[in-house]
C-alpha positions as CSV (number, residue, x, y, z in Angstrom):
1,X,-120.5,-37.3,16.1
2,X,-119.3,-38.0,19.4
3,X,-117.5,-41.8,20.1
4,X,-115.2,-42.7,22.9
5,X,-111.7,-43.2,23.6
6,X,-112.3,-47.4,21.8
7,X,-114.3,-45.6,18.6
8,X,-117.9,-46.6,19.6
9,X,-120.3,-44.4,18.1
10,X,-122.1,-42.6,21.0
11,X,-123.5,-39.9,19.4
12,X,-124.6,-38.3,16.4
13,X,-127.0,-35.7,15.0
14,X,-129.2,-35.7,12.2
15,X,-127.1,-33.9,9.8
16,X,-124.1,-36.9,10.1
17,X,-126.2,-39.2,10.0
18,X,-127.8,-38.5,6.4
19,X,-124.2,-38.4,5.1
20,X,-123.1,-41.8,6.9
21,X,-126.3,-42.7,5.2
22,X,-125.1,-41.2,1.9
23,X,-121.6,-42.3,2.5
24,X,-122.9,-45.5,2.9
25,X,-124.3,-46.1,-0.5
26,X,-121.0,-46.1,-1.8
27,X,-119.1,-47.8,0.9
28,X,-121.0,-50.9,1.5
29,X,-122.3,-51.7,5.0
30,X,-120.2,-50.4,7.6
31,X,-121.7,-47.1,9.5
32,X,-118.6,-45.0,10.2
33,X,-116.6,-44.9,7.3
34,X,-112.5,-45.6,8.5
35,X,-111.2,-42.6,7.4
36,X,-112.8,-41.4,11.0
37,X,-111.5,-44.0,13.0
38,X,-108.3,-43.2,11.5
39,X,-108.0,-39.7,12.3
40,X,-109.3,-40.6,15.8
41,X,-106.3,-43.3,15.8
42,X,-104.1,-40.0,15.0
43,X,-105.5,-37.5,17.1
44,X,-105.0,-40.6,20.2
45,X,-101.3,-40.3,19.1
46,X,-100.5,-37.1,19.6
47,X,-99.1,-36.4,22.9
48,X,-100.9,-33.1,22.8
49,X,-103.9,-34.0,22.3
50,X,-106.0,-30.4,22.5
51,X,-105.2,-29.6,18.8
52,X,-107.5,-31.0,16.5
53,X,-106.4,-33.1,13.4
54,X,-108.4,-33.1,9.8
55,X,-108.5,-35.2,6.7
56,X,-111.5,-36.2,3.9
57,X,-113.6,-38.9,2.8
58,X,-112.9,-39.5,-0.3
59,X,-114.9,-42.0,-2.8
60,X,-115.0,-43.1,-6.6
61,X,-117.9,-42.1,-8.3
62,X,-118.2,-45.8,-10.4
63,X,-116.6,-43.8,-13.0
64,X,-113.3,-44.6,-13.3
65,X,-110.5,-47.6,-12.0
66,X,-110.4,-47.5,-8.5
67,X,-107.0,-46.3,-7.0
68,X,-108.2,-45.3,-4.0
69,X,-108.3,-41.4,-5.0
70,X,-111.4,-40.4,-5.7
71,X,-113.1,-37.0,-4.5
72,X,-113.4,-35.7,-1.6
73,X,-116.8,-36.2,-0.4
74,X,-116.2,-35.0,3.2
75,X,-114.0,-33.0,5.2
76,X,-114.0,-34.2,8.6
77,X,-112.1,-32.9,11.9
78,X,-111.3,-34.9,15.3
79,X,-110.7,-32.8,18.3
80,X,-110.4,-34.8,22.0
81,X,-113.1,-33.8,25.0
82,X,-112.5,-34.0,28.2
83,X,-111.2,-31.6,31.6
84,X,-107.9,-30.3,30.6
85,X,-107.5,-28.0,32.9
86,X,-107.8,-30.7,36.0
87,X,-105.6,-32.6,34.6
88,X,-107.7,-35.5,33.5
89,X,-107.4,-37.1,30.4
90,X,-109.2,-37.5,27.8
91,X,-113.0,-38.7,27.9
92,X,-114.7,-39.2,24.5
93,X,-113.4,-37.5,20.3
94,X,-115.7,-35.9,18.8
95,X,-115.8,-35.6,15.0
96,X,-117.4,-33.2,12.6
97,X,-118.5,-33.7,9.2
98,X,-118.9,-31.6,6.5
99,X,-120.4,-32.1,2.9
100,X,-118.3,-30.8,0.4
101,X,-121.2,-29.6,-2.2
102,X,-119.2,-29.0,-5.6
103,X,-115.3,-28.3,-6.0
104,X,-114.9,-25.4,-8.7
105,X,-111.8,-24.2,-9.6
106,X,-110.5,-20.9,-8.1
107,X,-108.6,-18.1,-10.3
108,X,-106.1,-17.0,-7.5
109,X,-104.6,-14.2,-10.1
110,X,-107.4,-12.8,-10.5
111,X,-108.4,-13.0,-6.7
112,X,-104.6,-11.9,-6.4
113,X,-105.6,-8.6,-8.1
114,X,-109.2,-7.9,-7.2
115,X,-108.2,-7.9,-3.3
116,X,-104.4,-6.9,-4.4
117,X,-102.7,-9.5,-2.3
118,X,-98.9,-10.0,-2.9
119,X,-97.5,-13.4,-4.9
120,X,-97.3,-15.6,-1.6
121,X,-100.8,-14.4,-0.1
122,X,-102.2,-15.7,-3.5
123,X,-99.8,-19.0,-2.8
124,X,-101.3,-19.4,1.1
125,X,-104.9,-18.5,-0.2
126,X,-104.5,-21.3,-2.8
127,X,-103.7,-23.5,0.1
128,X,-106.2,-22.6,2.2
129,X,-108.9,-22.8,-0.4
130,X,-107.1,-26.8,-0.7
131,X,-108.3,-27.6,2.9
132,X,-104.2,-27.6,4.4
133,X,-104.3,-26.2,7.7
134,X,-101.8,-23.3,8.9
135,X,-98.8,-26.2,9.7
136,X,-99.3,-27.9,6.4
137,X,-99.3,-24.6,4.2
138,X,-96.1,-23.6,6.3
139,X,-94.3,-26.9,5.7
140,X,-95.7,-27.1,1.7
141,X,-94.1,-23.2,1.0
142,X,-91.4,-23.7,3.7
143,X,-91.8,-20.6,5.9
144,X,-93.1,-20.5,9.6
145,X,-96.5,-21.2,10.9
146,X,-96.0,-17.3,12.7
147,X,-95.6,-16.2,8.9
148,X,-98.5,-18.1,7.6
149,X,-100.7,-16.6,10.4
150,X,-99.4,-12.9,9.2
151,X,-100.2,-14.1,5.9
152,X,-103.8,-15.0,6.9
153,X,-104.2,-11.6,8.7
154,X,-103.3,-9.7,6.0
155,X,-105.6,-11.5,3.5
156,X,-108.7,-11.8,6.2
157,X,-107.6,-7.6,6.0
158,X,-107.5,-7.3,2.6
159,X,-110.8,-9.3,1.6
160,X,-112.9,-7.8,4.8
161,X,-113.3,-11.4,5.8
162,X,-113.7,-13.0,9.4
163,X,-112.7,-16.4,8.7
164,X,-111.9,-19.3,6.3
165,X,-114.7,-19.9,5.0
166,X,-116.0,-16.3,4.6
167,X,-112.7,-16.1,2.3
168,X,-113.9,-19.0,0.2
169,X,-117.0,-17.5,-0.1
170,X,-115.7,-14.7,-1.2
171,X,-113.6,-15.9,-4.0
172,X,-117.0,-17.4,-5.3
């Protein structure tokens, strides 16, 4: 999806706009759920604004008391657009959505052994596989973000991945 800098939808593709439609259905009637204008609110804050920010969509499933913690339905990601390098500011935030399908739970000892990372590896994988980004794993196991992006090296090395995801996927 693509809005500008006062959260008007501009633009978005088909895929975002079956889950608004599904996100909808347990929302009510408003389009763009506020968890996005809130991380656009946050990204705007920043005072370097060329990083992106992340959170999730989360909704009950009519099961249980609402406490506003249900599941996370959505991972979504804000990043600014606009000419940086002339100095401009600015122009329009685009956000991406993703469905998150199923959440199953991950046996880091035994992915601890099978790729023979060491105790923290397992302890940043864990995080990873949680959705933190390399800032909040470093500030949840108090150590550097330069030492969590060794740790991520060494396990991308370890598992022959080239990402995040293909690390997920490989745990599967």
């Amino acid at each position: 999806m693509i809005l500008d800098l006062q959260d008007r939808l501009l633009y978005s593709n088909k895929e975002a706009l079956e889950l608004l439609a599904a996100l909808q259905r347990n929302q009510g009637e408003q389009s763009v759920p506020p968890e996005v204008y809130e991380l656009c609110a946050c990204l705007r804050r920043r005072s370097h604004g060329g990083e992106p920010v992340s959170g999730g969509i989360r909704r009950h499933d009519g099961a249980g008391e609402g406490d506003g913690a249900g599941e996370v339905q959505c991972a979504i990601r804000a990043l600014v657009l606009g000419d940086h390098d002339n100095g401009s500011g600015p122009s329009h935030v685009m956000v991406l959505m993703e469905k998150i399908i199923r959440k199953r739970q991950l046996d880091i000892e035994k992915a601890r052994a099978r790729f023979q990372l060491s105790k923290r590896e397992g302890e940043v994988l864990r995080l990873i596989c949680q959705g933190l980004s390399n800032k909040d794993i470093a500030e949840a196991i108090f150590i550097s973000e330069f030492t969590v992006k060794d740790h991520i090296k060494n396990i991308m090395r370890k598992m022959e991945a080239g990402s995040r995801n293909e690390m997920m996927a490989a745990l599967l």
